[in-house]
C-alpha positions as CSV (number, residue, x, y, z in Angstrom):
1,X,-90.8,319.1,123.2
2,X,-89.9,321.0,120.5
3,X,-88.3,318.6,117.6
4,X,-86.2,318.7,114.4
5,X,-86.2,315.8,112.5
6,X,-83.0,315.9,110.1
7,X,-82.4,312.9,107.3
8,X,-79.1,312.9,105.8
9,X,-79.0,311.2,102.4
10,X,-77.3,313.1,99.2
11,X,-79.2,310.5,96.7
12,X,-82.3,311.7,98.9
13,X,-81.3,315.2,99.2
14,X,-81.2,315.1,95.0
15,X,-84.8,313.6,94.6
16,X,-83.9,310.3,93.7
17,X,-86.2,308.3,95.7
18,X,-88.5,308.7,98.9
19,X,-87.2,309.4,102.0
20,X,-88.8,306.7,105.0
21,X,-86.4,307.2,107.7
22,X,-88.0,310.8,108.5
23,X,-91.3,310.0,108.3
24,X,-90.8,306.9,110.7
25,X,-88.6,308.8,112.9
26,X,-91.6,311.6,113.3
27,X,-94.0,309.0,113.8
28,X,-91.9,307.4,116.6
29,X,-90.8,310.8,117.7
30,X,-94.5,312.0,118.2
31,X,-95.8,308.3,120.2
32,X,-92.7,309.4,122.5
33,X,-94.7,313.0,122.9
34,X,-92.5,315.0,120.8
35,X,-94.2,317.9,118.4
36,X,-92.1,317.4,115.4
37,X,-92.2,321.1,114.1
38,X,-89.8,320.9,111.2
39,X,-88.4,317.5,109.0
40,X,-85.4,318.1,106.2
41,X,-83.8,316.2,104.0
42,X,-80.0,317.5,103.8
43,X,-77.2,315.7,101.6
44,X,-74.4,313.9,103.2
45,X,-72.5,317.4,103.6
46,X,-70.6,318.0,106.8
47,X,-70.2,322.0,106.7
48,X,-74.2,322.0,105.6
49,X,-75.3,319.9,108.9
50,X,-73.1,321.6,110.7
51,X,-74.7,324.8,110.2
52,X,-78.4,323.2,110.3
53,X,-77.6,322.3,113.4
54,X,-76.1,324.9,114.9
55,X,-79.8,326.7,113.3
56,X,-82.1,324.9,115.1
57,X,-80.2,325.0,118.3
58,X,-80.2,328.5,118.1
59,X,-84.1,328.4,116.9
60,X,-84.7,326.9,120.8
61,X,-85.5,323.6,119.7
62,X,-85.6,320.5,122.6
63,X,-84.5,317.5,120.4
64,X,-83.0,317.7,117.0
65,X,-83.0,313.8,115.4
66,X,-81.0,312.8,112.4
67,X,-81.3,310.1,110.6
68,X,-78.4,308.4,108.3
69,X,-75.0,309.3,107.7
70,X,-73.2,307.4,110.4
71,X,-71.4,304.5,108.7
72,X,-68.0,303.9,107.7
73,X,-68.5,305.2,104.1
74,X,-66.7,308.4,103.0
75,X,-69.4,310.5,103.0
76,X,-71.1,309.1,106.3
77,X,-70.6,312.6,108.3
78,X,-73.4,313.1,110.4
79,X,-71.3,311.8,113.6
80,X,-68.9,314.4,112.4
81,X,-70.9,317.3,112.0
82,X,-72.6,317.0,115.2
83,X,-70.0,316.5,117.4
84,X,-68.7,319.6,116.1
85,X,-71.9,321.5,117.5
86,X,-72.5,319.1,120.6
87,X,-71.3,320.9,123.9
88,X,-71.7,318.1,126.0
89,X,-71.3,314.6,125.2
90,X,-74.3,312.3,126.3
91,X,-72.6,308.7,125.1
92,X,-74.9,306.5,127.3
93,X,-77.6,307.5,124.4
94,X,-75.9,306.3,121.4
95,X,-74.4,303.3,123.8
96,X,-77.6,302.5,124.7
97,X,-79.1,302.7,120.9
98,X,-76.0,300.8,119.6
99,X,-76.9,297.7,122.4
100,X,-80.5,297.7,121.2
101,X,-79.7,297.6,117.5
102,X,-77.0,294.5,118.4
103,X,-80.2,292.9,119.2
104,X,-81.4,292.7,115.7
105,X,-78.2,292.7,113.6
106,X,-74.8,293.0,114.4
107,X,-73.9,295.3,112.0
108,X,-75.4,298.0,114.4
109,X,-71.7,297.8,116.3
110,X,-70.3,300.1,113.2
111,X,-72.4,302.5,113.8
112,X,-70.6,305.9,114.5
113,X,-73.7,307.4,115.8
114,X,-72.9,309.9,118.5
115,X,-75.6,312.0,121.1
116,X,-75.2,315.3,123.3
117,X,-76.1,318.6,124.4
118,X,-75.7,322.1,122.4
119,X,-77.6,324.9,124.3
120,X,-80.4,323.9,125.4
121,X,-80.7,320.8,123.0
122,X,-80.4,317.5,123.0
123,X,-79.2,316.1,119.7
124,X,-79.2,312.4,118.6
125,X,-78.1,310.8,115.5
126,X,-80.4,307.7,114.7
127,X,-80.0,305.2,112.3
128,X,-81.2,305.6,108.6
129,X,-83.2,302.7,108.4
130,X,-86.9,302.5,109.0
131,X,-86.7,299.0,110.7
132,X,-83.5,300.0,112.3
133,X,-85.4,303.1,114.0
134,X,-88.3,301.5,115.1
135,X,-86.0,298.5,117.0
136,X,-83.9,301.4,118.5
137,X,-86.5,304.0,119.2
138,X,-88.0,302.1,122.4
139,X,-84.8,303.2,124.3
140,X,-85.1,306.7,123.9
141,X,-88.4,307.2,124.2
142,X,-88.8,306.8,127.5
143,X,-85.9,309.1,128.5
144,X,-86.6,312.1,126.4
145,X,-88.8,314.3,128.6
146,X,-86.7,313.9,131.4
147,X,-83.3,314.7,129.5
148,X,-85.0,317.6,128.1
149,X,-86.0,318.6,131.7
150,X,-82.8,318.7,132.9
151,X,-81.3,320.5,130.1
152,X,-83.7,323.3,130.2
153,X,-83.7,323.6,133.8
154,X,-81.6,326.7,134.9
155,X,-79.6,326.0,138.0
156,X,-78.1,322.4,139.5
157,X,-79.0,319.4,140.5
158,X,-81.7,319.3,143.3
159,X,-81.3,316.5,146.3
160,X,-82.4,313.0,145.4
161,X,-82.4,313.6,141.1
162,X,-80.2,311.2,139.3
């Protein structure tokens, strides 16, 4: 699977400090079988990830990840800008994400994170936290192969597939 990993910090995206989030994200991306081809660090700019975005769907990647932007401050856009490229809403991920982060802090419930389909990829925003990612990761993991199947997969739905 073909992955993008995207971190969205402007403080980040200036120099000032290390970014964690994408390096923990490709690490759990790559246990979940993942080849994480490309990771940026983009600032908290709507039009900008809109247009990344809409890149690397076009470049035929699987998964695109992001990582920050989806709180309630002003500049939190990354639920924004994706829904903007996303064709097909997938909510069950981000519902599913959003249950497992309740698990550790409830704080996860403002999260505006949002997941679906553009082309042929499946795009998910994650949270920008290390710890937060590797408490939420677990629940995608083991449904990204099989959501990437049936995205790529010309045609419908054969007998007996969910």
């Amino acid at each position: 699977m073909r992955t993008a990993i995207l971190t969205i910090s402007s403080s980040l995206a200036r120099g000032e400090g290390e970014d964690l989030s994408g390096p923990a994200l490709a690490d759990a991306a790559t246990a979940a079988g993942c080849e994480v081809e490309l990771r940026e660090v983009l600032a908290d700019d709507q039009a900008a990830i809109e247009a990344r975005l809409r890149e690397l769907v076009a470049d035929g990647f699987d998964v695109v990840l992001t990582s920050g932007g989806t709180g309630l401050t002003p500049d939190d856009v990354t639920p924004e800008a994706s829904e903007a490229v996303i064709e097909r809403a997938v909510p069950g991920i981000a519902e599913a994400l959003r249950a497992a982060s309740m698990q550790f802090t409830p704080a996860a419930a403002i999260s505006r994170a949002t997941s679906g389909v553009a082309g042929g990829t499946l795009i998910v925003n994650m949270p920008g936290n290390p710890k937060a990612i590797g408490e939420a990761f677990p629940v995608l993991a083991p449904i990204l192969g099989h959501a990437v199947r049936h995205i790529g997969r010309q045609g419908g739905r054969t007998d007996g597939e969910h």
